[in-house]
mmCIF file as gemmi writes it, N, C-alpha and C atoms, coordinates in Angstrom:
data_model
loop_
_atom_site.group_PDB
_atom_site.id
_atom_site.type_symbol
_atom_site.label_atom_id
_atom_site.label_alt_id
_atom_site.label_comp_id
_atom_site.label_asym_id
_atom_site.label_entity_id
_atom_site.label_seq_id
_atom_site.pdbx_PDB_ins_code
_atom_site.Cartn_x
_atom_site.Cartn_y
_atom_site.Cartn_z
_atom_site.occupancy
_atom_site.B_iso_or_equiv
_atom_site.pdbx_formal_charge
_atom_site.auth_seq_id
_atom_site.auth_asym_id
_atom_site.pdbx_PDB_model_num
ATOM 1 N N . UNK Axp A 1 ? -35.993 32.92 52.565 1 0 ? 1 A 1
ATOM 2 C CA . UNK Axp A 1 ? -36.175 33.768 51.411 1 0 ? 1 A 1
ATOM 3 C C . UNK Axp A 1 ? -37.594 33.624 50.849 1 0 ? 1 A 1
ATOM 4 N N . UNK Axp A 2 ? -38.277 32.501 50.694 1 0 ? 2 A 1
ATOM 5 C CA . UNK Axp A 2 ? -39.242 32.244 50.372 1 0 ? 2 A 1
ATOM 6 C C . UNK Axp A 2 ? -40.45 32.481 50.872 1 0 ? 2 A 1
ATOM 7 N N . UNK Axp A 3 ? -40.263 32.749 52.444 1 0 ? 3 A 1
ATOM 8 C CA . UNK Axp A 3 ? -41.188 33.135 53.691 1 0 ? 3 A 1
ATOM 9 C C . UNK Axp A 3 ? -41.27 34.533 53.417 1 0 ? 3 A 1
ATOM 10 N N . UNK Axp A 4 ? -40.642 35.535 53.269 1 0 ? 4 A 1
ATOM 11 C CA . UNK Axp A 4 ? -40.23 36.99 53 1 0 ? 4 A 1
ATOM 12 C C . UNK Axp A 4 ? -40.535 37.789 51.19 1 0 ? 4 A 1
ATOM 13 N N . UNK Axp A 5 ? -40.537 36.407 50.494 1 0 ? 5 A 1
ATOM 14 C CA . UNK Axp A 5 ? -41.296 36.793 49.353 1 0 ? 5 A 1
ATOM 15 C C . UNK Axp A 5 ? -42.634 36.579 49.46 1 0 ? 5 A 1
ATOM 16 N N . UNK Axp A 6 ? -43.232 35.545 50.345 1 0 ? 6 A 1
ATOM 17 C CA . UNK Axp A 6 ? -44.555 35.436 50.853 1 0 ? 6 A 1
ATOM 18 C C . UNK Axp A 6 ? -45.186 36.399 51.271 1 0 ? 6 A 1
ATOM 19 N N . UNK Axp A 7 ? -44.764 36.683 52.473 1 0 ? 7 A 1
ATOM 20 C CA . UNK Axp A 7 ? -44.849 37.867 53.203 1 0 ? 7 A 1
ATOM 21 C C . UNK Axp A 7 ? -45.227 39.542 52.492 1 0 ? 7 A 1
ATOM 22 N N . UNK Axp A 8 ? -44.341 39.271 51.383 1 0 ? 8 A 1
ATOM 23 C CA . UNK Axp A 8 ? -43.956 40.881 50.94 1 0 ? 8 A 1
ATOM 24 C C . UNK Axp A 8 ? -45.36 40.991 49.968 1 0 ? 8 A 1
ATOM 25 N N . UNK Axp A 9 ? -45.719 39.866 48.676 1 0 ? 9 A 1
ATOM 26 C CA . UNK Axp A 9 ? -46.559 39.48 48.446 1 0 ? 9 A 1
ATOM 27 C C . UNK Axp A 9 ? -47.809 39.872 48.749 1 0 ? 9 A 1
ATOM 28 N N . UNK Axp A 10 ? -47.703 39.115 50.296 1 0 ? 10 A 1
ATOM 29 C CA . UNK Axp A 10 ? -48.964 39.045 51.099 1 0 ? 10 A 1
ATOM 30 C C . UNK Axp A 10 ? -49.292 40.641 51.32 1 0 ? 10 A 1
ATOM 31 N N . UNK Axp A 11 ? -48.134 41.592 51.988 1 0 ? 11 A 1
ATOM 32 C CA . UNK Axp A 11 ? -48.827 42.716 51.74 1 0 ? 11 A 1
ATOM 33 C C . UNK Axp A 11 ? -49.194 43.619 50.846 1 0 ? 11 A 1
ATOM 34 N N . UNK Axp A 12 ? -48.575 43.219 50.244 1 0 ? 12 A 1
ATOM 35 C CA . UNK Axp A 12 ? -49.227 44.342 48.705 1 0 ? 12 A 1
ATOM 36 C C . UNK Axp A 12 ? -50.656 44.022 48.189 1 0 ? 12 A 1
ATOM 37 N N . UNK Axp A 13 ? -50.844 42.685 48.302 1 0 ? 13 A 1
ATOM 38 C CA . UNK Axp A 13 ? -51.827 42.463 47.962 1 0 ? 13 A 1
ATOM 39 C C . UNK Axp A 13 ? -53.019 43.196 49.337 1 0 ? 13 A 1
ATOM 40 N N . UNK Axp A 14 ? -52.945 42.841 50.683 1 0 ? 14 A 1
ATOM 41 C CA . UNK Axp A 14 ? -53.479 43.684 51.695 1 0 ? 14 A 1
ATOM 42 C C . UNK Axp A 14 ? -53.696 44.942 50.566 1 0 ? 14 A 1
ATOM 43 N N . UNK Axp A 15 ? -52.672 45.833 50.61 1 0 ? 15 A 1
ATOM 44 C CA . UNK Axp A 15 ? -52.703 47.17 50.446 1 0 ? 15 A 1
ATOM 45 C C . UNK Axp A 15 ? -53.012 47.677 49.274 1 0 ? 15 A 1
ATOM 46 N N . UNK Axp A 16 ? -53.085 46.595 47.901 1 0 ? 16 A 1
ATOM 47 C CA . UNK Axp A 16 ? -54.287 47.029 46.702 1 0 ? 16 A 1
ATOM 48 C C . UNK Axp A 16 ? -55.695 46.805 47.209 1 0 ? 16 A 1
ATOM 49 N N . UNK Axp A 17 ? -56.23 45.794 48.2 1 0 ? 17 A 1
ATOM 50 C CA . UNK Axp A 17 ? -57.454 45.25 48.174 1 0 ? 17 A 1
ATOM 51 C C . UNK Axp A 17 ? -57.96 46.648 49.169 1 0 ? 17 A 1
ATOM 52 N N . UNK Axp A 18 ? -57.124 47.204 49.705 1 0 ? 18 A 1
ATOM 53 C CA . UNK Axp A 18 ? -57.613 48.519 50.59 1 0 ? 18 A 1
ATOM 54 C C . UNK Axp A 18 ? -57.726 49.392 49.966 1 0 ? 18 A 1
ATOM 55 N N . UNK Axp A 19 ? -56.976 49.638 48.658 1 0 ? 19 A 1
ATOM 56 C CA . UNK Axp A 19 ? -57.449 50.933 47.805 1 0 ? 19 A 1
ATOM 57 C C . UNK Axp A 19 ? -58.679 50.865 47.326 1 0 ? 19 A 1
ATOM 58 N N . UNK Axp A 20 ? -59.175 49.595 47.271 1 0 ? 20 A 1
ATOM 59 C CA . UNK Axp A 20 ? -60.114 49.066 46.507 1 0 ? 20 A 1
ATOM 60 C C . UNK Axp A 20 ? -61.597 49.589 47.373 1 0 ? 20 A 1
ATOM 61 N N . UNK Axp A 21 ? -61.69 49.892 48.134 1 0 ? 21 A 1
ATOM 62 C CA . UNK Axp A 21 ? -62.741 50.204 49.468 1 0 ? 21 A 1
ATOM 63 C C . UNK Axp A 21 ? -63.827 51.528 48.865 1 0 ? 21 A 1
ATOM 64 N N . UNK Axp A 22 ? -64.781 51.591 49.094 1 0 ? 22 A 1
ATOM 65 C CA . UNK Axp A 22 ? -65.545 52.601 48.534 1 0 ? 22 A 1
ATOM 66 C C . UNK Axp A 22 ? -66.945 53.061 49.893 1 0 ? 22 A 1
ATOM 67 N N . UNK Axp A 23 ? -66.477 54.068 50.115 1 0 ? 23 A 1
ATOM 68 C CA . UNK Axp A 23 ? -66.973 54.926 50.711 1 0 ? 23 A 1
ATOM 69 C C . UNK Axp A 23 ? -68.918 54.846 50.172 1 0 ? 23 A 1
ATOM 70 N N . UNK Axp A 24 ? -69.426 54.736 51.389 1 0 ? 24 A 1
ATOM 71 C CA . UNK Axp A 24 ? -71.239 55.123 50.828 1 0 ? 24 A 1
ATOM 72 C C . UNK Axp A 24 ? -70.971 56.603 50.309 1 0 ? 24 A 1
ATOM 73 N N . UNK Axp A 25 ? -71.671 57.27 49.725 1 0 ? 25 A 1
ATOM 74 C CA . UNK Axp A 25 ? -72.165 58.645 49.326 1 0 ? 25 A 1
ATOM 75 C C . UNK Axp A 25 ? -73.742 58.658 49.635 1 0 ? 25 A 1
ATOM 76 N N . UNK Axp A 26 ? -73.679 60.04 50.248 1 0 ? 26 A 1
ATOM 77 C CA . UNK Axp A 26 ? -75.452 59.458 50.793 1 0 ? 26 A 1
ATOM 78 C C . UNK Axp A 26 ? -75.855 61.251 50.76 1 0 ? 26 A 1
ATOM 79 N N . UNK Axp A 27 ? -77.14 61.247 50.478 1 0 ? 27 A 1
ATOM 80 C CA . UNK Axp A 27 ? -77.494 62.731 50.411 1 0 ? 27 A 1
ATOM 81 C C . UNK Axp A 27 ? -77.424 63.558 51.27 1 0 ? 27 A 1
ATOM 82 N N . UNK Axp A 28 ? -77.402 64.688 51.261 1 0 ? 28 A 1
ATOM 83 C CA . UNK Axp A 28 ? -77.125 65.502 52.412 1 0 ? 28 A 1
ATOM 84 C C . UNK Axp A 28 ? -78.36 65.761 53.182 1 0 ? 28 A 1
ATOM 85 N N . UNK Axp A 29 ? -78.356 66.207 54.473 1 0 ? 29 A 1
ATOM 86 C CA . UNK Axp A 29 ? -79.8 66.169 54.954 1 0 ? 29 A 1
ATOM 87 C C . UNK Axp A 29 ? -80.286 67.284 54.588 1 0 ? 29 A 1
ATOM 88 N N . UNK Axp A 30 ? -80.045 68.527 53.591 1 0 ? 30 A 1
ATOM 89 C CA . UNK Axp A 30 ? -80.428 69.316 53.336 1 0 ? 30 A 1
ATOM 90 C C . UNK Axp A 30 ? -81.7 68.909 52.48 1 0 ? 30 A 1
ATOM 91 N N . UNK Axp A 31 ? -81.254 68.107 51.395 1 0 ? 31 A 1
ATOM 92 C CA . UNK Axp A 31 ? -81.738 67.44 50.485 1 0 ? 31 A 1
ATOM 93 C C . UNK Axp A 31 ? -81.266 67.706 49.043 1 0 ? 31 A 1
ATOM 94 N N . UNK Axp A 32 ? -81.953 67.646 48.303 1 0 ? 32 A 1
ATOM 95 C CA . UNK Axp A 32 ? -81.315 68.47 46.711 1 0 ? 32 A 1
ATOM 96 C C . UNK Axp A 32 ? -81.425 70.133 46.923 1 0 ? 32 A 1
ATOM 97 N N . UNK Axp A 33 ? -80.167 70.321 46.225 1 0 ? 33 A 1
ATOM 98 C CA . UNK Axp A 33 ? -80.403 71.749 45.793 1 0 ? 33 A 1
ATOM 99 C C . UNK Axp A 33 ? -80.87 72.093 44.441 1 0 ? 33 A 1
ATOM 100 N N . UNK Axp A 34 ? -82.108 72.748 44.388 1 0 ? 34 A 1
ATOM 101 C CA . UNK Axp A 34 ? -82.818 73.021 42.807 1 0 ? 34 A 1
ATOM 102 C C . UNK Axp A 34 ? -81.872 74.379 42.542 1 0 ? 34 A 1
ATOM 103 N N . UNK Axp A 35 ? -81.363 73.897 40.926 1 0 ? 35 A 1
ATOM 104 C CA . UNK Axp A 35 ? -80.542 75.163 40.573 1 0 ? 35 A 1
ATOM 105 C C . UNK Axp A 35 ? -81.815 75.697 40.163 1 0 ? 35 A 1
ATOM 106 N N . UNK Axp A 36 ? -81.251 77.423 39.942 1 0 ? 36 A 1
ATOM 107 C CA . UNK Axp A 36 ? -81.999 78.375 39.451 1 0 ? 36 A 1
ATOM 108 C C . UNK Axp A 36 ? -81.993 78.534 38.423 1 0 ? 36 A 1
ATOM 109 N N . UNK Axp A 37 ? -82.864 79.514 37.474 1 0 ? 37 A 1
ATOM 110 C CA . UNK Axp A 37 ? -82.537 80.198 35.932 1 0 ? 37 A 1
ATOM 111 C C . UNK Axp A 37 ? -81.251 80.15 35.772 1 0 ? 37 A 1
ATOM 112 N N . UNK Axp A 38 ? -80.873 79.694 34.469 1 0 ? 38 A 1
ATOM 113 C CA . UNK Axp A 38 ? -79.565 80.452 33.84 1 0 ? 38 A 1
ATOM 114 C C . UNK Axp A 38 ? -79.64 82.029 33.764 1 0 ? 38 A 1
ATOM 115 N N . UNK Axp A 39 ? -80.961 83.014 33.24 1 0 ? 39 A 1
ATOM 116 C CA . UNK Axp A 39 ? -81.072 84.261 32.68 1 0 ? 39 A 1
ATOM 117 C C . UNK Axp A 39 ? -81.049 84.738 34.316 1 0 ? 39 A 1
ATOM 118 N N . UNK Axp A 40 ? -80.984 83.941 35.236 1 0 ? 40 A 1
ATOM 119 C CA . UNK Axp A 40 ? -80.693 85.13 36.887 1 0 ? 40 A 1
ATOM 120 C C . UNK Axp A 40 ? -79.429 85.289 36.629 1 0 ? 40 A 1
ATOM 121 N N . UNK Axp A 41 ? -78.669 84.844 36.316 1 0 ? 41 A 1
ATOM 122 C CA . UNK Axp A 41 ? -77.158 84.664 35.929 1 0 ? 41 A 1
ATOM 123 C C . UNK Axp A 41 ? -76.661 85.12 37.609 1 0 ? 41 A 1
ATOM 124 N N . UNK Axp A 42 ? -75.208 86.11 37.453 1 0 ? 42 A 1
ATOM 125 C CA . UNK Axp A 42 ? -74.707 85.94 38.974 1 0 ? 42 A 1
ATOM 126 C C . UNK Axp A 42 ? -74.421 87.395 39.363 1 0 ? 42 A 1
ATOM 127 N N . UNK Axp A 43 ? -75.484 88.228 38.885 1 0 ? 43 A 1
ATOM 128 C CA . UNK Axp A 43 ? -75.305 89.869 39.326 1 0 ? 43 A 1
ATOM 129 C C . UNK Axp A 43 ? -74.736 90.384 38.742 1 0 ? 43 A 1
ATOM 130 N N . UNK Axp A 44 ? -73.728 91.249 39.291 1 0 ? 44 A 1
ATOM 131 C CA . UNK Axp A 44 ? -72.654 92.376 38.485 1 0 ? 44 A 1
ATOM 132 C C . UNK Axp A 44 ? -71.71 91.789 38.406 1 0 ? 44 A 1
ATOM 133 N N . UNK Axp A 45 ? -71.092 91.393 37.525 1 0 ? 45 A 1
ATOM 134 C CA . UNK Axp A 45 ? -69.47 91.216 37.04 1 0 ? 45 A 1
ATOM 135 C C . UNK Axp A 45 ? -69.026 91.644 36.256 1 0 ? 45 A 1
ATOM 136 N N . UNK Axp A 46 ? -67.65 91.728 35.679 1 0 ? 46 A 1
ATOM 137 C CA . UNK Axp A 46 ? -67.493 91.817 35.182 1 0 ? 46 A 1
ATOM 138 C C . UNK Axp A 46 ? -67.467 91.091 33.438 1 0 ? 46 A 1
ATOM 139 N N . UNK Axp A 47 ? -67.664 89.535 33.732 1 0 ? 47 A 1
ATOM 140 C CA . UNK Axp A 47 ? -67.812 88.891 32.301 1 0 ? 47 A 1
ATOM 141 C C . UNK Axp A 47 ? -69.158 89.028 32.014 1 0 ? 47 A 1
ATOM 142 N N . UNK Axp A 48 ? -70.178 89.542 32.584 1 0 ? 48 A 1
ATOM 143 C CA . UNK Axp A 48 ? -71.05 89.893 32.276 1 0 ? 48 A 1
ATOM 144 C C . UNK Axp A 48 ? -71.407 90.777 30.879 1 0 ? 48 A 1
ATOM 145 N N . UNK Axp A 49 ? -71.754 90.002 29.315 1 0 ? 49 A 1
ATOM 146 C CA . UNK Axp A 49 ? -72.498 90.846 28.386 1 0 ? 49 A 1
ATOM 147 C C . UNK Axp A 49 ? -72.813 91.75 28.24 1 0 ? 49 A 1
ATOM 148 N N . UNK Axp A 50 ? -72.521 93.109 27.517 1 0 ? 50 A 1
ATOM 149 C CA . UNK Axp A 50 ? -73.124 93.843 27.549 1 0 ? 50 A 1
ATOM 150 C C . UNK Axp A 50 ? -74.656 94.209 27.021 1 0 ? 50 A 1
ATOM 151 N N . UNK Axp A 51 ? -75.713 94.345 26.988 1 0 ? 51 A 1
ATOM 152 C CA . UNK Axp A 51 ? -76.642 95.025 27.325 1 0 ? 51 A 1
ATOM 153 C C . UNK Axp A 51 ? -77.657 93.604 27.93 1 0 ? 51 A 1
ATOM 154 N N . UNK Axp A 52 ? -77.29 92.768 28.138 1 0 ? 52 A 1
ATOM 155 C CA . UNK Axp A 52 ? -78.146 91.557 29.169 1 0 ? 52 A 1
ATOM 156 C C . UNK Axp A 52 ? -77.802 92.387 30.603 1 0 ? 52 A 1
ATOM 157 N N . UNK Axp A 53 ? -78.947 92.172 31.45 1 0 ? 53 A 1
ATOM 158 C CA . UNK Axp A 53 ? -79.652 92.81 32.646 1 0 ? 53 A 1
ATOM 159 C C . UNK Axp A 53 ? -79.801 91.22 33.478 1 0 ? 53 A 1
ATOM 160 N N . UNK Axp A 54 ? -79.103 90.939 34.648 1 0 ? 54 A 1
ATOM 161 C CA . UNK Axp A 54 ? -79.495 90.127 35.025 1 0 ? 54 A 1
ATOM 162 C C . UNK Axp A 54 ? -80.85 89.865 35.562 1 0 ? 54 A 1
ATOM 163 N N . UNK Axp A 55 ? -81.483 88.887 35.639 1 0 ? 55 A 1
ATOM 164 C CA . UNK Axp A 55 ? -82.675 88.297 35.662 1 0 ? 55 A 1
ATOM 165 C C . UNK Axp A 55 ? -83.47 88.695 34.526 1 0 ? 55 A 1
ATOM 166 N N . UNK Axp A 56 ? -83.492 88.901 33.214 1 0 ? 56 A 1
ATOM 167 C CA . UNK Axp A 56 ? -84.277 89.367 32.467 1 0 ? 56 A 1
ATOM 168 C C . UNK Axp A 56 ? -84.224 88.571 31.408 1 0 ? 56 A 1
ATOM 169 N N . UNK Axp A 57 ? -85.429 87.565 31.356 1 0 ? 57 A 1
ATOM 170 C CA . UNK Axp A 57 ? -84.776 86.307 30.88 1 0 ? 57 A 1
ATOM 171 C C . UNK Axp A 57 ? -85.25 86.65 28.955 1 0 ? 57 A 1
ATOM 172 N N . UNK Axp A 58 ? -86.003 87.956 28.387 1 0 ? 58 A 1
ATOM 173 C CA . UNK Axp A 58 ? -86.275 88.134 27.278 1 0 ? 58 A 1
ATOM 174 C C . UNK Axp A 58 ? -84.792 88.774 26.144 1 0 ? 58 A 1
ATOM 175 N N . UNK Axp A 59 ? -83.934 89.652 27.268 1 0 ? 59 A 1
ATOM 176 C CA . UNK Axp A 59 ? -82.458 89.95 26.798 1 0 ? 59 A 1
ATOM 177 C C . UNK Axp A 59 ? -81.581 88.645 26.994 1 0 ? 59 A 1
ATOM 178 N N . UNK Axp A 60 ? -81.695 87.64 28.122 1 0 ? 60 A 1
ATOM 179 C CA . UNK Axp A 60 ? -81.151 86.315 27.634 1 0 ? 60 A 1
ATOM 180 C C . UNK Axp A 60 ? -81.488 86.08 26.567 1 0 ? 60 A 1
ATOM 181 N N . UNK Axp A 61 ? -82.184 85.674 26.193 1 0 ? 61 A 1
ATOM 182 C CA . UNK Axp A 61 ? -82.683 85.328 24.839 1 0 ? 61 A 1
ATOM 183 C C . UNK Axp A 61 ? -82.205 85.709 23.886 1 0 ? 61 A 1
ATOM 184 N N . UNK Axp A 62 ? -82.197 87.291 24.075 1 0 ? 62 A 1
ATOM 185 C CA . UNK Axp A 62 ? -81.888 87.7 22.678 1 0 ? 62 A 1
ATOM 186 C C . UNK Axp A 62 ? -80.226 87.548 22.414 1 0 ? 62 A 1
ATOM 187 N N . UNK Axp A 63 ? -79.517 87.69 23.594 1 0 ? 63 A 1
ATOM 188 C CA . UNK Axp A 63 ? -78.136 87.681 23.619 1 0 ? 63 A 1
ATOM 189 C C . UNK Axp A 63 ? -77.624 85.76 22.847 1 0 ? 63 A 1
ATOM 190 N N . UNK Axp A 64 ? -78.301 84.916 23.397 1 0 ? 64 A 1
ATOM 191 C CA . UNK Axp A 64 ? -78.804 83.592 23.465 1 0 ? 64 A 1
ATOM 192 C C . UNK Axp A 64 ? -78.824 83.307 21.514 1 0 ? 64 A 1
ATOM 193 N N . UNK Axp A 65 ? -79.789 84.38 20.727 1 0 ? 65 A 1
ATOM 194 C CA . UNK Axp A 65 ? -79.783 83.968 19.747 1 0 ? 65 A 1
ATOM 195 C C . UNK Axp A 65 ? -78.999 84.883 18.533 1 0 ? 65 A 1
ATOM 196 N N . UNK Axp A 66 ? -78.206 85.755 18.92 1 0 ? 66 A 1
ATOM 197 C CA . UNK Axp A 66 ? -76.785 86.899 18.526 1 0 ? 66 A 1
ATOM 198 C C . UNK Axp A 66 ? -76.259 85.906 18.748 1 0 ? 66 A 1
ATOM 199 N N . UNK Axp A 67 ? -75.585 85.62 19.673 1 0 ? 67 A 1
ATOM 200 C CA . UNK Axp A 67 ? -74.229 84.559 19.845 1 0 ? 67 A 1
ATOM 201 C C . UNK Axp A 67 ? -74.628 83.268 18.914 1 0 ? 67 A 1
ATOM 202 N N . UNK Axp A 68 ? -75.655 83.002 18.665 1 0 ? 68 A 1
ATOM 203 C CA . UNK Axp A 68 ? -75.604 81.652 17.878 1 0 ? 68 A 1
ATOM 204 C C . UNK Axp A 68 ? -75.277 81.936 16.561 1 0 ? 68 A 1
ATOM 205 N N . UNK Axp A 69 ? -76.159 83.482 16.107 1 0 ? 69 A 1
ATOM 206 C CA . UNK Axp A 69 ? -76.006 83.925 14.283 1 0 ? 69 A 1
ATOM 207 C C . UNK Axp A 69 ? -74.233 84.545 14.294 1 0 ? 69 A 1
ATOM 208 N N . UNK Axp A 70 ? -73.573 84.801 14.89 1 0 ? 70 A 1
ATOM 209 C CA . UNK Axp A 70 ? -72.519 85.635 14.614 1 0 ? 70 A 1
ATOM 210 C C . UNK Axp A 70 ? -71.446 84.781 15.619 1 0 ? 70 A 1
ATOM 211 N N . UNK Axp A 71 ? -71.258 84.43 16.391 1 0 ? 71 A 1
ATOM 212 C CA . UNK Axp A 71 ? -70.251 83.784 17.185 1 0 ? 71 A 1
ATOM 213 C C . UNK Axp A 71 ? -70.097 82.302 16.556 1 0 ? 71 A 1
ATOM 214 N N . UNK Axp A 72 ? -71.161 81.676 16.51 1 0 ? 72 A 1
ATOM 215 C CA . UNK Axp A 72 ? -70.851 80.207 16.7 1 0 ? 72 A 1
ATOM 216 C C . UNK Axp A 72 ? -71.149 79.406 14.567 1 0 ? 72 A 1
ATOM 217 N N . UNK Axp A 73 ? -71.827 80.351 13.731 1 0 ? 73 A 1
ATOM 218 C CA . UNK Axp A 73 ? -72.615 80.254 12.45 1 0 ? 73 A 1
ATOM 219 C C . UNK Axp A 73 ? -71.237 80.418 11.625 1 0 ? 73 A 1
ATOM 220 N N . UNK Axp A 74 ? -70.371 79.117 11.331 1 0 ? 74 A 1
ATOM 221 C CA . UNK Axp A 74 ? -69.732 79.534 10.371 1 0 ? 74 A 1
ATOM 222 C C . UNK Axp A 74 ? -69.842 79.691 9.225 1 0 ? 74 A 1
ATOM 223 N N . UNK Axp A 75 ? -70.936 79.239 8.715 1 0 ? 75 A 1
ATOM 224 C CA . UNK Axp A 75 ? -71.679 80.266 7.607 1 0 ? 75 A 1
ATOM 225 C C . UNK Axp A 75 ? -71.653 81.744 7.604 1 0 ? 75 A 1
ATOM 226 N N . UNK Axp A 76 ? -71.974 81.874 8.909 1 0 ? 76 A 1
ATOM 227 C CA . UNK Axp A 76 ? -71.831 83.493 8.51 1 0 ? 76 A 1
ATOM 228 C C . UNK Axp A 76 ? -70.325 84.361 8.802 1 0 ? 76 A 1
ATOM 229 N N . UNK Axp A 77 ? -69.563 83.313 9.715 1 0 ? 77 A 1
ATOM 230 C CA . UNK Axp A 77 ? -67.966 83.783 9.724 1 0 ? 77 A 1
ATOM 231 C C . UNK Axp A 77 ? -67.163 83.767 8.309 1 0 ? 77 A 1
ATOM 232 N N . UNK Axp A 78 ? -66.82 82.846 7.478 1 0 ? 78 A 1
ATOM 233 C CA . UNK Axp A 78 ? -66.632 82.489 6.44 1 0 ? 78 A 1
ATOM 234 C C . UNK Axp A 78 ? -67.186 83.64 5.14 1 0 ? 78 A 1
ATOM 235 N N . UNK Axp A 79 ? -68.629 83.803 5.294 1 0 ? 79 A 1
ATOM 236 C CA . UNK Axp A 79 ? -68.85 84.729 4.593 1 0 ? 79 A 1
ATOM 237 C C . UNK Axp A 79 ? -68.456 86.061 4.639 1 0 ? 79 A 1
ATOM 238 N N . UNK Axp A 80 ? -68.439 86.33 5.784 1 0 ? 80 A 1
ATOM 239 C CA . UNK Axp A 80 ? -67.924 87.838 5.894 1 0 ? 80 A 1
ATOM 240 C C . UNK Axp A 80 ? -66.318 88.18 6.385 1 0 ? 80 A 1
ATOM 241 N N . UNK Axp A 81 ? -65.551 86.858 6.077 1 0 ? 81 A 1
ATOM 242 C CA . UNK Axp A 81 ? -64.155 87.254 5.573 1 0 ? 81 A 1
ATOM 243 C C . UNK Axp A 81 ? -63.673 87.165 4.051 1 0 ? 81 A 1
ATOM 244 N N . UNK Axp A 82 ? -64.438 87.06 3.397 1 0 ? 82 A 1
ATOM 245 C CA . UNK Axp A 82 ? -64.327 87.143 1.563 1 0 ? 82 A 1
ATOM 246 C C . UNK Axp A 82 ? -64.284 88.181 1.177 1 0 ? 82 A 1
């Protein structure tokens, strides 16, 4: 009985110390991929903003600083439900 609680023991412990194992991670031989502009955005879609033009990074902008005064400004949400 005592040999078989040993035993049983013995492998579990094996089989945590194997979860335990860690793989290298190593770069790809491509190398890095440099992301692009946010304002290239991803063409025609549909969640696409209306009047932002992809790649036009001066209507980013402007869309960029609308969404900050009216979407995100609860100063100005708050005010204009009174």
């Amino acid at each position: 009985m005592k040999r078989l609680t040993l035993s049983t023991f013995a492998i579990a412990a094996l089989l945590g110390l194997a979860a335990c194992g860690d793989k290298p991670q190593e770069m790809s031989a491509t190398g890095v991929k440099q992301d692009s502009a946010a304002y290239t955005g991803v063409g025609q879609s549909q969640y696409v903003q209306t009047g932002w033009s992809s790649g036009d990074k001066s209507t980013w902008e402007q869309q960029l600083k609308a969404r900050a005064q009216y979407g995100m400004n609860d100063y100005q949400r708050i005010g204009a439900q009174k």
